[in-house]
N, C-alpha and C positions, 0 to 999 in steps of 0.2 A: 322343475317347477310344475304345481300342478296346471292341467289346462279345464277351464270349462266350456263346455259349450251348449249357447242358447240356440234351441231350434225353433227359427220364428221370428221373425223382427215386426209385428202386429204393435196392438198398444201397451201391451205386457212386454215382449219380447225386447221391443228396442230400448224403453224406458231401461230396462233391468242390462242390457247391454253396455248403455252409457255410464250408470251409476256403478256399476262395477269398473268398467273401463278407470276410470276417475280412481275411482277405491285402488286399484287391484292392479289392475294393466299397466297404465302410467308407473306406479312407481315400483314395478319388474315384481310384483308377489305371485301372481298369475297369469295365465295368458288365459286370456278373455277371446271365445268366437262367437261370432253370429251368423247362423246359415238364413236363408229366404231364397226362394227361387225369383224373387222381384231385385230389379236394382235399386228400387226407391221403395218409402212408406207413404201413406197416408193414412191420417186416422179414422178409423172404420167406420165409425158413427154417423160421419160425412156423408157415407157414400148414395144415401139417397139424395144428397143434395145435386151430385154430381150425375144423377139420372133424371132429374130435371132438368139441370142446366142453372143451375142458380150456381155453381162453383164450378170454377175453372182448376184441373187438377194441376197442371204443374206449378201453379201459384207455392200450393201446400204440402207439396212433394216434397220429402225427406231422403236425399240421398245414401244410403246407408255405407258407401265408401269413404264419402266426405263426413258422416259423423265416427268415422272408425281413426281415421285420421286424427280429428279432435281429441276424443274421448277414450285412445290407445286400447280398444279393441279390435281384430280382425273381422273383417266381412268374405267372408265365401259365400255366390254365388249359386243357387242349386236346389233342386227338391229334395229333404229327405225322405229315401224309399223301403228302408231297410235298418236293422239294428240287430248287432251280435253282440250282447250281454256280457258273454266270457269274456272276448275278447274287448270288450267294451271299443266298440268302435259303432261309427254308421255311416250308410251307405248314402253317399251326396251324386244324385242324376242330373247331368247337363246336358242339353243340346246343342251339338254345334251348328256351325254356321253351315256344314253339309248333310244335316241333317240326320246325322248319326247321334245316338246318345253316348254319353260317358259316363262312368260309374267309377267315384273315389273312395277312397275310405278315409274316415277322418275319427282318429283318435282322441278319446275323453278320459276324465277322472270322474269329475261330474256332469253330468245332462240334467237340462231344464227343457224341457217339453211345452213347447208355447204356440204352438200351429196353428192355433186359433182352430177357428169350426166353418162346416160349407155347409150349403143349403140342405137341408131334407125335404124332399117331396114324399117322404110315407109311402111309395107303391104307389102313388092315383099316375093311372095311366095318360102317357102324353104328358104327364109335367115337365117331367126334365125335356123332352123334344120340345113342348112348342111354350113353355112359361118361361119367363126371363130370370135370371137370378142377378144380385148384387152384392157377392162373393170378393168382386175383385175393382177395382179402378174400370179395364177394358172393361169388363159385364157391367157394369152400371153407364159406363159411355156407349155401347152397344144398347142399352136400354132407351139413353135418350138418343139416340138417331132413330130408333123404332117408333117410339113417341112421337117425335116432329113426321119421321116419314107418313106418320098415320094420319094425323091432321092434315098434312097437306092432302096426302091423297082421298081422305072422303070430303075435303075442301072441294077440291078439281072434280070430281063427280057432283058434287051439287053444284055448281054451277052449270058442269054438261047437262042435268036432268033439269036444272032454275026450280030447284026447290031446296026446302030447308035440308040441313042432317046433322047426325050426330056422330063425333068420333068416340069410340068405347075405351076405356082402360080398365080390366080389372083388377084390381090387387088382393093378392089370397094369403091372409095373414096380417089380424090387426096389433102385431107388436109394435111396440115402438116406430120401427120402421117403416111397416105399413104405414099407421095412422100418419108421421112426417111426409113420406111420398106424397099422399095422395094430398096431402094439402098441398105440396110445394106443386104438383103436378095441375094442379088448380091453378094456382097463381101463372105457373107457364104459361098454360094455355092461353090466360087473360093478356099475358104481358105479347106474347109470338103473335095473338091478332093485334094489339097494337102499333106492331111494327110491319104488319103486312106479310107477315111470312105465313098465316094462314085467312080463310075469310068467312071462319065457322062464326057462329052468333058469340061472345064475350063469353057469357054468361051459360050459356045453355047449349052450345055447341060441343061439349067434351063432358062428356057422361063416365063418371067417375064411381065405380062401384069397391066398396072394403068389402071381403068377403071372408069371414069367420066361422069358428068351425065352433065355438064355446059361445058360451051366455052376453058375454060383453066384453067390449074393447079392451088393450092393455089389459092382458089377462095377467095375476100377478103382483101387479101392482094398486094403489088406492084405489078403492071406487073411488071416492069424490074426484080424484085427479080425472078417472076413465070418465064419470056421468059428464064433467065440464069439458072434455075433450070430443065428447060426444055431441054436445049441443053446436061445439063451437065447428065441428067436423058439415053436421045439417046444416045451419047456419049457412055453408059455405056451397051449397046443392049436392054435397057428398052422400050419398046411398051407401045404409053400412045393412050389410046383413049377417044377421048373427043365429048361428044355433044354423050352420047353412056350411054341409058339406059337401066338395067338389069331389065327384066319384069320377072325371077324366076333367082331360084338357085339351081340347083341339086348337086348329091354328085360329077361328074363328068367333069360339063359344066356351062358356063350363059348362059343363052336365052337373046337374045339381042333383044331390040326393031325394027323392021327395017331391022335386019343383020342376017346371021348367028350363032351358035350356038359359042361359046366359049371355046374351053378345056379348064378345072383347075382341076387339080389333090387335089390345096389346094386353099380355096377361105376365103379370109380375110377382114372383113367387117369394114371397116375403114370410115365409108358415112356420118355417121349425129350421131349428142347428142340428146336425151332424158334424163330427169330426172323420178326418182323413182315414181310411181302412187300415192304412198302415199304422196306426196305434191296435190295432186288435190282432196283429201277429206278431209282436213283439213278446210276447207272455207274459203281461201283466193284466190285471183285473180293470176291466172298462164298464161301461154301463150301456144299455140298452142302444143308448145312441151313440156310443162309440165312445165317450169320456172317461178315460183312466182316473181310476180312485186313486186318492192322496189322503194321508192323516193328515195333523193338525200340525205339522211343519213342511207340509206339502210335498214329505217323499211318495213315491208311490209305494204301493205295501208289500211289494215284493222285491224290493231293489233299492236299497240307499242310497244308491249313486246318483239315481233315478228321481227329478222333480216334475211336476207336471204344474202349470200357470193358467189363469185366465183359460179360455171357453174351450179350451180340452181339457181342460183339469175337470173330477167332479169331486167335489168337499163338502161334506156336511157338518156341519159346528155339532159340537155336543149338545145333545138335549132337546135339536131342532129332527124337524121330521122328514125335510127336503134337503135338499144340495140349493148350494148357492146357485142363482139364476146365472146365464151368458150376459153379463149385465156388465160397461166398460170401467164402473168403480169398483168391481171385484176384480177387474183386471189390474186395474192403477193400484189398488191396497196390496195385491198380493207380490206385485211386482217389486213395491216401497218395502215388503217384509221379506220379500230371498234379499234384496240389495243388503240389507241387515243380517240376515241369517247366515246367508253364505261365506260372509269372510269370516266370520265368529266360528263358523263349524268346519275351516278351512286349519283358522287355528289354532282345534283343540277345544275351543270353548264352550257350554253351555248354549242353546238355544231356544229362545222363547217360544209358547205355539203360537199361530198363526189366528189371530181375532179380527174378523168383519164385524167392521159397522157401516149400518147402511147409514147414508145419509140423505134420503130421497129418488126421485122419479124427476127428470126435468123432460117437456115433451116443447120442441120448436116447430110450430108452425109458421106458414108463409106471411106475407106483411108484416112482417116483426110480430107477432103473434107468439107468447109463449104460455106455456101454465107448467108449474112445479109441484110439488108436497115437499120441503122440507121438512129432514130431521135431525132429534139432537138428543145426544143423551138426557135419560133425566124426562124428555117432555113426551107423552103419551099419543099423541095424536097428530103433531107436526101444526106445520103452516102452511096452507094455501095460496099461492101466489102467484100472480099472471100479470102478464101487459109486459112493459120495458122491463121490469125488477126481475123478473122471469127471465127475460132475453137477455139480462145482466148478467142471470146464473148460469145460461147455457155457456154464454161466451165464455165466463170464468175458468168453468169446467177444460173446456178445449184450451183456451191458453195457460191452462197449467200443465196441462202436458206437452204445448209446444216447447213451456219451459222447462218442464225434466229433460227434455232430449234436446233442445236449441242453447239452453241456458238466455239470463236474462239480456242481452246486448241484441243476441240475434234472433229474440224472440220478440223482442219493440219492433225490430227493423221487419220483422215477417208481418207485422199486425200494421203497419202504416203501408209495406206495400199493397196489402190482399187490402185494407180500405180505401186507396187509392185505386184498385184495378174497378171496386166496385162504383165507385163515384163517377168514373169516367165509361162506363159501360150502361146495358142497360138493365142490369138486376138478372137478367136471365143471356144465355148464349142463342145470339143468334144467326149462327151457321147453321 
């Protein structure tokens, strides 16, 4: 029986797990693996929520033993650190409980490459030491205790000195992710003084800077979606500065190219994706930032056996000029086309190529706050949409993928507890 295995249980990885599992696993055609060095998922999108504190992780924690169970795929444990081609095998590193590593080898027919991508800091000095990253569940929980710790203590100094202050955050990189932080990081703030756990000014206490290295926000994506996210960003006392690059990063300040120095008490590095080193020793063709090229059935071009998914894959459609962005609906399309692909070329059969359609840009901000661009075949210019209708679409989004992987019984039962945790809390965490 052949075996496959997915490396990566991200939004791609687990999706394309489960539906296979179901396909494949279950009824004994394949053995279906899934490597992560995590025991659990979360979806990735979240995770500036969770460096807020507006989401509590183990709510939306996806166990991947317990979905291997279900959905009659295997879960190992482990980072993938290595890969011998010939042998078609790769090398899975665990650490023990004595802190020794171990090194397995775990044999393939076919590999799907779905590692997802980690932070890039470009070379600017001090990033990686002293900028936060939101990589992972911990790193983005490590984010918000640095956040609270920071408030409180230029809290407790302004009251030693009885005069006003401001606590700083910077955030370097208005992607998606940026622009989401620093709003939600706003609303924090407002919500943590009204429970007493800081005693800065509401409003003006927490100095919020976006810091951009390009012409304007959501690079990428709509202007009209960036211009309205931009207003609504001001609006909120958010400082975006654009056309503005960080040449270091200390524990204290950015060095700006050109400019003066920058206070940040907390500096959150939200700039650019990288993929893991270990795709660029395997001997296949990568790109600048480390994403293994894929054709239009997402093998890579040196190795058939060989897939690559979502934000370590790079694929350019025909005819276009760029590769598809790290974007999580090129994650979910391409994972909906192996789940198809893969048993058809398992047996024997013909394979369709692999077509993205975009269908928008959704950006959530804090107090229910959202604004989208949808698309649709057919219409040239999309729709503009915010308020609840917007925050309709974010939700949508994320519970469709709770349902690829929960299926629908236990994907009600996920959305009335996480609405229950938040009714009876106070919007934000505060420990």
């Amino acid at each position: 029986m052949k075996t496959i295995v997915i490396a990566g249980g991200g939004t791609a990885g687990l999706q394309l797990a489960a539906r296979l599992g179901k396909q494949l696993g279950k009824r004994g055609l394949a053995n279906i693996v899934l490597v992560d060095r995590y025991r659990t998922h979360l979806w990735k999108p979240l995770l500036h929520e969770v460096a807020a504190g507006k989401l509590e992780p183990y709510i939306h924690h996806t166990s991947f033993a317990l979905q291997a169970r279900r959905y009659g795929f295997r879960f190992v444990q482990g980072e993938f650190t290595s890969l011998n081609r010939d042998n078609r095998t790769l090398a899975i590193t665990t650490a023990g409980s004595d802190g020794a590593t171990h090194v397995t080898a775990l044999a393939y027919d076919t590999l799907v490459l779905a590692i997802g991508g980690t932070t890039q800091y470009f070379g600017v000095p001090g990033a990686r030491e002293h900028a936060l990253a939101l990589d992972s569940v911990p790193g983005a929980e490590y984010a918000r205790t640095q956040i609270v710790d920071a408030l409180r203590r230029v809290s407790s100094q302004a009251k030693a000195a009885d005069r006003p202050a401001r606590a700083s955050v910077a955030i370097v990189g208005a992607g998606a992710t940026g622009v989401q932080l620093a709003a939600q990081v706003r609303q924090m703030s407002r919500v943590l003084s009204q429970y007493g756990i800081h005693s800065l000014d509401p409003e003006r206490g927490t100095e919020i800077r976006l810091v951009e290295a390009s012409g304007n926000i959501l690079p990428g994506m709509d202007h009209r979606l960036a211009d309205r996210t931009t207003a609504e960003l001001q609006a909120q006392g958010i400082q975006i500065l654009l056309n503005t690059r960080v040449t270091e990063v200390r524990p204290d300040c950015l060095h700006i190219a050109g400019a003066a120095p920058v206070a940040a008490d907390v500096t959150i590095w939200t700039a650019g994706v990288t993929v893991s080193p270990v795709l660029s020793n395997i001997g296949l063709q990568v790109t600048r930032n480390g994403r293994v090229r894929v054709g239009d059935t997402l093998q890579t071009l040196e190795d058939e056996h060989i897939y690559a998914l979502g934000d370590c894959a790079s694929f350019r459609p025909a005819g276009e000029l760029a590769e598809l962005p790290t974007r999580a609906q090129v994650a979910h399309q391409q994972a909906i086309y192996l789940a198809r692909a893969l048993p058809r070329a398992l047996a024997g059969k013909p394979v369709a190529r692999f077509k993205f359609q975009d269908r928008g840009s959704v950006i959530s901000l804090a107090d229910d706050m959202a604004l989208c661009h949808l698309l649709a075949p057919g219409v040239s210019d999309g729709w503009q949409v915010q308020g609840a209708l917007a925050k309709l679409v974010h939700a949508v989004i994320y519970r469709r993928h709770v349902l690829a992987i929960q299926g629908f019984a236990r994907a009600v039962a996920m959305t009335l507890s996480q609405r229950l945790e938040r009714l009876l809390g106070a919007g934000y965490r505060l420990d």
